[in-house]
N, CA, C and O atoms as a GROMACS GRO file, in nm:
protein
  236
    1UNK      N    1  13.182   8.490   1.487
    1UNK     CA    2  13.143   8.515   1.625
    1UNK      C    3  13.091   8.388   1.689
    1UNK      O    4  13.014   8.395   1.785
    2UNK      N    5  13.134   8.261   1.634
    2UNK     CA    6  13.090   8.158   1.702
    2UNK      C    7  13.180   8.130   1.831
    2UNK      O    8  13.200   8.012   1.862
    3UNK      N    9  13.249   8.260   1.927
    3UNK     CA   10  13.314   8.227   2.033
    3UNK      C   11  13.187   8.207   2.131
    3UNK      O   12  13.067   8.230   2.122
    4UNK      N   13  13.276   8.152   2.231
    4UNK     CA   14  13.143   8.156   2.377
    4UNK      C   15  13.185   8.234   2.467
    4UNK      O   16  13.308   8.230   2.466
    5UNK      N   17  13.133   8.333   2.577
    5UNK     CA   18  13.169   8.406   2.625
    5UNK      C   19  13.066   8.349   2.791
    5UNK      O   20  12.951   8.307   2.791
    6UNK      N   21  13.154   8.369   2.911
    6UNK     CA   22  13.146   8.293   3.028
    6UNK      C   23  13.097   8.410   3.118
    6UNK      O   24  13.158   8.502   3.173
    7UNK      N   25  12.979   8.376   3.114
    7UNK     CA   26  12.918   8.529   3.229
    7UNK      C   27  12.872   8.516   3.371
    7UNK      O   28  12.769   8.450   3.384
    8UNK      N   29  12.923   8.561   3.472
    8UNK     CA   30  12.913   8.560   3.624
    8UNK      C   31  12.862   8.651   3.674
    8UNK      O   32  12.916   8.762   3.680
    9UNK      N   33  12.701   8.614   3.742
    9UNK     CA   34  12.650   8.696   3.853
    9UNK      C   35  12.733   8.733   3.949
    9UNK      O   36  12.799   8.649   4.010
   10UNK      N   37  12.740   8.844   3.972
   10UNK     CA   38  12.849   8.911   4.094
   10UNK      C   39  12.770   8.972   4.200
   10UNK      O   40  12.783   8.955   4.321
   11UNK      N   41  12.666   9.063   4.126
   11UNK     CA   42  12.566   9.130   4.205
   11UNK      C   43  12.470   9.106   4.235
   11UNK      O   44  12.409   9.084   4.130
   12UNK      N   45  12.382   9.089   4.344
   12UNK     CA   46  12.272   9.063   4.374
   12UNK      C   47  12.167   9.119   4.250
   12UNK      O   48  12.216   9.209   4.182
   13UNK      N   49  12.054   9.084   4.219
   13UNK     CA   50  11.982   9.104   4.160
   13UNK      C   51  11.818   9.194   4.208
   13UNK      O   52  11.720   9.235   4.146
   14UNK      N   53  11.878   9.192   4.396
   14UNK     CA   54  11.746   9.248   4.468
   14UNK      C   55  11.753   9.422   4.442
   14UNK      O   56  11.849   9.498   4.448
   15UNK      N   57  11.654   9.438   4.420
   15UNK     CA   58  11.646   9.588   4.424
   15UNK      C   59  11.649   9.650   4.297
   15UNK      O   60  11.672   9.769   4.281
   16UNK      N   61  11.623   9.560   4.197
   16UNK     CA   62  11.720   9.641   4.050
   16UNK      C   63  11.537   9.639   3.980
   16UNK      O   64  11.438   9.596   4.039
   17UNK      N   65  11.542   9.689   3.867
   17UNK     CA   66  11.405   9.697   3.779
   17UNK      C   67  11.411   9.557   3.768
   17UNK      O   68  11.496   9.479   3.812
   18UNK      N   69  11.266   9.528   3.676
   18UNK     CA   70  11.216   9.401   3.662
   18UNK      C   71  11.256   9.404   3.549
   18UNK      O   72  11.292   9.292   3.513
   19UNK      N   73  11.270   9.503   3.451
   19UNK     CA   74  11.308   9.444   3.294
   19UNK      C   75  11.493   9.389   3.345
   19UNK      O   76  11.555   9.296   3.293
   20UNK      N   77  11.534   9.463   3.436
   20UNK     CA   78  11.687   9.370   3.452
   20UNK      C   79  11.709   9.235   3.511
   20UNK      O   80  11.794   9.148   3.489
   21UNK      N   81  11.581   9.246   3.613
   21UNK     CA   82  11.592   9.080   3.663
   21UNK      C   83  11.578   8.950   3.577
   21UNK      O   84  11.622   8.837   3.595
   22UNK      N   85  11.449   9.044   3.408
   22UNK     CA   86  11.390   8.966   3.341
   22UNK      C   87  11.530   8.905   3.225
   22UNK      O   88  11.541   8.793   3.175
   23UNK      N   89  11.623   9.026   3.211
   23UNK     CA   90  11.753   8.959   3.161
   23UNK      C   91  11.794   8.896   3.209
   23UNK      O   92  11.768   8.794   3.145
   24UNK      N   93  11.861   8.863   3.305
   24UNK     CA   94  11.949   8.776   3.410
   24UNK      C   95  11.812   8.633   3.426
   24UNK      O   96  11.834   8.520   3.470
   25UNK      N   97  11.707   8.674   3.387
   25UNK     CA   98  11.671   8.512   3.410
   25UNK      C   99  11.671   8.461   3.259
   25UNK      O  100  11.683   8.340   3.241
   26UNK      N  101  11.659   8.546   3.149
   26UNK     CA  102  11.668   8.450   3.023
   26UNK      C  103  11.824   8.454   3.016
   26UNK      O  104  11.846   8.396   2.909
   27UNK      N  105  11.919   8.482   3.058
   27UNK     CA  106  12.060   8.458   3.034
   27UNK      C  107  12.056   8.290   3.137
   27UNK      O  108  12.125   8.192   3.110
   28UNK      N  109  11.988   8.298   3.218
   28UNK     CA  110  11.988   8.204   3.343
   28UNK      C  111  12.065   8.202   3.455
   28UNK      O  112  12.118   8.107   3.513
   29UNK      N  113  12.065   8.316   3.479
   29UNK     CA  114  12.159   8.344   3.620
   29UNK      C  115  12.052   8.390   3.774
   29UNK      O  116  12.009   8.495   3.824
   30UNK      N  117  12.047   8.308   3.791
   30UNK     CA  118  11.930   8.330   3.908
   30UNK      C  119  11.967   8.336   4.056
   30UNK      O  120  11.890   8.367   4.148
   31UNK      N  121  12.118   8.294   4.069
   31UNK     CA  122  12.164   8.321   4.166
   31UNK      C  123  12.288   8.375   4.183
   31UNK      O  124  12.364   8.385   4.087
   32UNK      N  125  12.320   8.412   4.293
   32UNK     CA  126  12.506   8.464   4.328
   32UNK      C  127  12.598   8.429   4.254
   32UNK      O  128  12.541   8.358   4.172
   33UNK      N  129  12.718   8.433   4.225
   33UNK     CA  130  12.803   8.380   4.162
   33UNK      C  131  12.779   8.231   4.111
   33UNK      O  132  12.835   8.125   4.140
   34UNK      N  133  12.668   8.266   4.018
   34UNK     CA  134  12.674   8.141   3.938
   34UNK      C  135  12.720   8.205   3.814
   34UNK      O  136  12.749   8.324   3.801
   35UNK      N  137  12.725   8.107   3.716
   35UNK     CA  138  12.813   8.095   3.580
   35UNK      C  139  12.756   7.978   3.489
   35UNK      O  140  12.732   7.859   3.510
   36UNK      N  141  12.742   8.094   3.341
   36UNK     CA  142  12.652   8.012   3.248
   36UNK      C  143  12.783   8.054   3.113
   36UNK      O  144  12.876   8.134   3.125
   37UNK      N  145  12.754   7.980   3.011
   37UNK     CA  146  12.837   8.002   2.891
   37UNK      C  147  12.763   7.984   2.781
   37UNK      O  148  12.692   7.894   2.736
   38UNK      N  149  12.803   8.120   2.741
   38UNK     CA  150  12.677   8.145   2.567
   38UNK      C  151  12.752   8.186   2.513
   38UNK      O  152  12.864   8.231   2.531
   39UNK      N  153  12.650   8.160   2.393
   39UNK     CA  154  12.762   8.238   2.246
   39UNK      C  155  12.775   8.332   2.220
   39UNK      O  156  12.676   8.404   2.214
   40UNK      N  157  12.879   8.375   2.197
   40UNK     CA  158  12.862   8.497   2.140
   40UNK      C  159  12.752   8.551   2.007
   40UNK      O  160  12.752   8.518   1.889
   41UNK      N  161  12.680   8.626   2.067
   41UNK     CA  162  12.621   8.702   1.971
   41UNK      C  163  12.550   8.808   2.007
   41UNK      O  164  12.526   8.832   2.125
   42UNK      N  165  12.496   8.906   1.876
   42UNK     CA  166  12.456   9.031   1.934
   42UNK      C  167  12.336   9.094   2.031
   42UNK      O  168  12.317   9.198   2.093
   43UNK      N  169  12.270   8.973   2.009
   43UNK     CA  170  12.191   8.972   2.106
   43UNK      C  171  12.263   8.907   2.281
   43UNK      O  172  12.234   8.959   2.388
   44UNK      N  173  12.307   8.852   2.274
   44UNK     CA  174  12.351   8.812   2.404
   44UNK      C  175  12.448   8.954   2.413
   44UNK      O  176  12.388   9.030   2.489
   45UNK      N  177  12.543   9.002   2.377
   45UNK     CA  178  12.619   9.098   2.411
   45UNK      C  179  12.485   9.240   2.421
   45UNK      O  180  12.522   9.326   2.500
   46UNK      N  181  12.418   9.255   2.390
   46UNK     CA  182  12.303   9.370   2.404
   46UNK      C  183  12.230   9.326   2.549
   46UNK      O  184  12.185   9.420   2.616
   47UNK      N  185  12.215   9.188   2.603
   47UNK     CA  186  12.156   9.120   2.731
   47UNK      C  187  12.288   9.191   2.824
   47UNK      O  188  12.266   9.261   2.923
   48UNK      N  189  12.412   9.162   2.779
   48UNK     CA  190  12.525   9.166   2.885
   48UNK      C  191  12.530   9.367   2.926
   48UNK      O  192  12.528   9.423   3.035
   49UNK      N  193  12.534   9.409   2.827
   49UNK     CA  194  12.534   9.572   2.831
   49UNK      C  195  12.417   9.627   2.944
   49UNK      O  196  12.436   9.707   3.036
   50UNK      N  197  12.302   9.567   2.911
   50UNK     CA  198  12.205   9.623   2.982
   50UNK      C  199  12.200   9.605   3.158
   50UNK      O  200  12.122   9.668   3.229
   51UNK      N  201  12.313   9.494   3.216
   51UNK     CA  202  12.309   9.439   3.316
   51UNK      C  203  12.494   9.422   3.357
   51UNK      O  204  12.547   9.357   3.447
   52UNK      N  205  12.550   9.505   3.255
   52UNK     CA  206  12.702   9.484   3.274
   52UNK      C  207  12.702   9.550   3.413
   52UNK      O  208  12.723   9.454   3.487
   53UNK      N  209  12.692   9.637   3.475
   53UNK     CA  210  12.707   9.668   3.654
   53UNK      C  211  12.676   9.537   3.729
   53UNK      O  212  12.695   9.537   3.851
   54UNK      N  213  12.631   9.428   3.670
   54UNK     CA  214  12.619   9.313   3.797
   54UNK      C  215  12.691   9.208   3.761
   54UNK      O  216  12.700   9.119   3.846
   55UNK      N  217  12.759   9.187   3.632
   55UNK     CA  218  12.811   9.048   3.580
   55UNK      C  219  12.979   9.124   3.535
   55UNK      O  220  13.030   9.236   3.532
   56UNK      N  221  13.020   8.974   3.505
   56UNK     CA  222  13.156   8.943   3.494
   56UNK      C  223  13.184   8.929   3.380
   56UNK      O  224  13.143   8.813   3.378
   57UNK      N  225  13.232   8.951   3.240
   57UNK     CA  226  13.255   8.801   3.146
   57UNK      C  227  13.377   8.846   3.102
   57UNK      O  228  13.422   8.960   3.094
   58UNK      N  229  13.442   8.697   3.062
   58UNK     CA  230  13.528   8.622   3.012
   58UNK      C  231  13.475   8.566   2.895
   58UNK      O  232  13.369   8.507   2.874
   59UNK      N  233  13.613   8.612   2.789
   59UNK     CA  234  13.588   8.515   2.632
   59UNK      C  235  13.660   8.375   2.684
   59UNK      O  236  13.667   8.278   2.609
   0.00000   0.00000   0.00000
């Protein structure tokens, strides 16, 4: 699982709980269609699930 997987803010982040904003800032997506690239792993894919209604990803 040493792939990297390419994740894009799509959705605004206003209005959502704070434990979801608090994902999207340790992933580091703090704004609009920005785009960060992490590794795959199970913890990052458990970050992406909890917030998959606002992001994008690509392997």
């Amino acid at each position: 699982m040493s792939q990297d997987l390419k994740i894009t803010l799509v959705k605004s982040h206003i209005g959502t709980p704070a434990s979801q904003r608090a994902v999207l800032n340790g992933m580091g997506l703090n704004k609009m269609n920005k785009s960060v690239v992490l590794k795959d792993t199970p913890e990052i894919r458990g970050m992406i699930r909890k917030v998959s209604h606002m992001v994008n990803v690509t392997e």
